[in-house]
N, C-alpha and C positions, 0 to 999 in steps of 0.2 A: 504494500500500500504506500510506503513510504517513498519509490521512486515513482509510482503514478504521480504523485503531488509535487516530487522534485519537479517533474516534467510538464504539471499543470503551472509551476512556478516559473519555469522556463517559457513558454509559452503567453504569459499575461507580461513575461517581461520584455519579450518580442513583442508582442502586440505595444507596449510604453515606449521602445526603440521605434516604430513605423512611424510614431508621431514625428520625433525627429525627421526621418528620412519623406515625410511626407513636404515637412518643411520648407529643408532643402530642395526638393525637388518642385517646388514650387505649383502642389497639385493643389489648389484653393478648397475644394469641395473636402477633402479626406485629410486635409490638414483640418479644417474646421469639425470635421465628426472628430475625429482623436482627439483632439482638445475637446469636446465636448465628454467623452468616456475619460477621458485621462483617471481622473480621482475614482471614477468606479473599476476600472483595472487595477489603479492601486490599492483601492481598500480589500478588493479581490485576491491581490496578490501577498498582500500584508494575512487575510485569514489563512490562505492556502499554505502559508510559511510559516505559521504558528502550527498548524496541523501538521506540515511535512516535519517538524520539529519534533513533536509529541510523538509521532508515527517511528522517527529515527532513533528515536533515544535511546531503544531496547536493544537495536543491533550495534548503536556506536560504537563496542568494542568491536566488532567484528572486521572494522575497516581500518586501515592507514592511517595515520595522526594526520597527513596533509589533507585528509576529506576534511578532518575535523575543522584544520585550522583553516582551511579555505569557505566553508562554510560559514564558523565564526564571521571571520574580514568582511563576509559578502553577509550576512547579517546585519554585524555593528554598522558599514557603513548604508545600509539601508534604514535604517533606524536612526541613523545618525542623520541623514537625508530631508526624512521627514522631519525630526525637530530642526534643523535649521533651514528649511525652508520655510518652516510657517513660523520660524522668530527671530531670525536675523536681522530685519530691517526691513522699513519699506521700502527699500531702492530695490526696484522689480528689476536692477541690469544686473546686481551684486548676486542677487539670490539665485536669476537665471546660471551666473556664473557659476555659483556652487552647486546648483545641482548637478549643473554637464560635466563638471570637473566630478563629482561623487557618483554620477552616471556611467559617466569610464572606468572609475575603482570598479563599480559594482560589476561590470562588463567581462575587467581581469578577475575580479573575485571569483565569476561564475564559469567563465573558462577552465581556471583553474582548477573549481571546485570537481567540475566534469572531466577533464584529463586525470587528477588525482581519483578520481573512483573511480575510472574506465582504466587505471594503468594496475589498479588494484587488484 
């Protein structure tokens, strides 16, 4: 159960990356739906990782300490994310900043997270 939910996690955090690339890509229509889902993906994603958490706890001995700690990193800074983007300041450029910049952590965290239990 615990890597269906990895992978539902993986998946709601793809769907939070297409917002960017919709962006970029200058598609008006699907840039405005993902911002409009944005916070329902994330509070989606945020329960789905509470669960996959609860779900992994029983097997965590069973895997590599890099699952653990890549997991960890890609946690804290997801949660780290959410509190300073809704309390850092109102300068909407500074906070955009930090999320893209905590947006990429999270990107390596989850890479790594998946190479270290795929190498396991």
């Amino acid at each position: 159960m615990s890597i269906i939910l990895g992978y539902l996690c993986l998946l709601c955090f793809c769907m939070l990356l297409v917002k960017a690339l919709t962006r970029k890509m200058h598609l008006k229509k699907a840039d405005v739906f993902f911002m409009r889902v944005h916070k329902y993906i994330s509070a989606a994603l945020l329960v789905i990782w509470v669960l996959h958490i609860i779900f992994v706890f029983p097997v965590l001995m069973a895997h590599n300490i890099g699952v653990l700690i890549t997991g960890v990193l890609t946690a804290a800074t997801m949660l780290l994310l959410i509190v300073l983007c809704h309390t850092i300041t109102q300068d909407k450029r500074l906070n955009l900043q930090v999320h893209r910049g905590l947006s990429v952590v999270m990107v390596l965290g989850i890479i790594g997270h998946m190479v270290t239990y795929f190498v396991d």
